[in-house]
N, C-alpha and C positions, 0 to 999 in steps of 0.2 A: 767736472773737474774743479770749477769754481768751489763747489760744497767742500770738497777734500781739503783746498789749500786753507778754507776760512777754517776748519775742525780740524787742521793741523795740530793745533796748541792747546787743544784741549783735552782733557785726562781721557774720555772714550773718543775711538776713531772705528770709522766703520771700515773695510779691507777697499782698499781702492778698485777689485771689484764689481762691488754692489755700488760704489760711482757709475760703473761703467756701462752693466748692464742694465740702470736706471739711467740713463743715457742715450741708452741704444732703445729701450720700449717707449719713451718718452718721443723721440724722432719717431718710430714705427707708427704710434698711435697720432701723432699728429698727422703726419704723412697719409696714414691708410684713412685715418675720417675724411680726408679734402679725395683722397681714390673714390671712397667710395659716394661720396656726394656727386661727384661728376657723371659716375656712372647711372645713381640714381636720376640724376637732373638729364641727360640724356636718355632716361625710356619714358619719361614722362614727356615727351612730345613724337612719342610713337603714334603714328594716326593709322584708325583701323581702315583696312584694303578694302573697306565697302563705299567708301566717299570715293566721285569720281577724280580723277587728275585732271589740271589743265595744263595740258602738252606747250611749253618754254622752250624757246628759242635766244640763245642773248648772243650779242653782237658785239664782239669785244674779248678778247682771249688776254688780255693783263692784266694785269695787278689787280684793276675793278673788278675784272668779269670772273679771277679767283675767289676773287674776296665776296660776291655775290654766291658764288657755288657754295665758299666754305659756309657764309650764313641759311641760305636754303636746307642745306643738310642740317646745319646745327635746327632749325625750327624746323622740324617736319610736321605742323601743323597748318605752314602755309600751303601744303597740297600741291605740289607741283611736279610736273614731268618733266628733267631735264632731255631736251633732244640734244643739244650740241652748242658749241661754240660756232660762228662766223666771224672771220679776221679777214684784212686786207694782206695782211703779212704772211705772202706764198712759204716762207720758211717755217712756219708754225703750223701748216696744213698738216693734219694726220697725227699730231699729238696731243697727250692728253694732259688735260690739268683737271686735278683734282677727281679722277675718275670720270671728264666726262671731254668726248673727243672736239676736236677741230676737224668740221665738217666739208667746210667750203667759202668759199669770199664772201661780199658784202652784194656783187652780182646775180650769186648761186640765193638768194635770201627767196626769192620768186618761188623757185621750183623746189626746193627744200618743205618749205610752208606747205604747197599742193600735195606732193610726196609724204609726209608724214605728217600730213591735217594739223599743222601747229597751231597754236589758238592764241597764245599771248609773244612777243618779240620784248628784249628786257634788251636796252640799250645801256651798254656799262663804258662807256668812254665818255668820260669826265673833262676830258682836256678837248673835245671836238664841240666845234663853234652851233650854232643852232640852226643855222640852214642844212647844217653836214647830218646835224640828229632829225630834220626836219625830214630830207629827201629820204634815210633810211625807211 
């Protein structure tokens, strides 16, 4: 539209348009390059199903232990199995964040780990003191 107003006053004028629909492929093509980088920048960290997993446990179902899930997924290079969330927070029991459930408390941690042979524990509570992450 810029281009139109400045070739207002000049003896040829293009039809406002071929403003518009250069306008519109102009967005589309900006638009669809950063689509489709994303998409290609997410299968490049496809990891083939022949490396083993290390079965993940994280303790903490907030804002951290999303924002751990969302980075895990976004790098699927670092090979991980998620099994679950553990919260102390009974109201968050049995829901999911980010695809991946709220198993059981900070108690249930014992028999969760025996039951489905966990192998690493990813403590995502940020704000909890160091004897608190110690005893987990």
């Amino acid at each position: 539209m810029i281009s139109y107003k400045l070739l207002r006053y000049v003896h040829y004028r293009f039809p406002a348009t071929v403003h518009i629909i250069f306008w519109l492929l102009s967005i589309g093509a900006l638009g669809g390059t950063r689509f489709i980088y994303r998409i290609i920048g997410r299968n490049d960290n496809v990891v083939d199903g022949d490396d083993a997993k290390s079965k993940v446990l994280i303790v903490g179902a907030g804002d951290a232990g999303a924002m751990l899930i969302k980075e895990m997924k976004k790098h699927r290079t670092l090979n991980y199995d998620i099994i679950g969330f553990v919260d102390d927070d009974l109201s968050k029991m049995g829901q999911v964040i980010n695809g991946i459930k709220i198993i059981g408390t900070r108690n249930d941690i014992v028999n969760i780990c025996k039951e489905r042979k966990v192998e690493e524990i990813f403590i995502a509570l940020p704000s909890a003191p160091f004897q608190e992450r110690k005893d987990i």
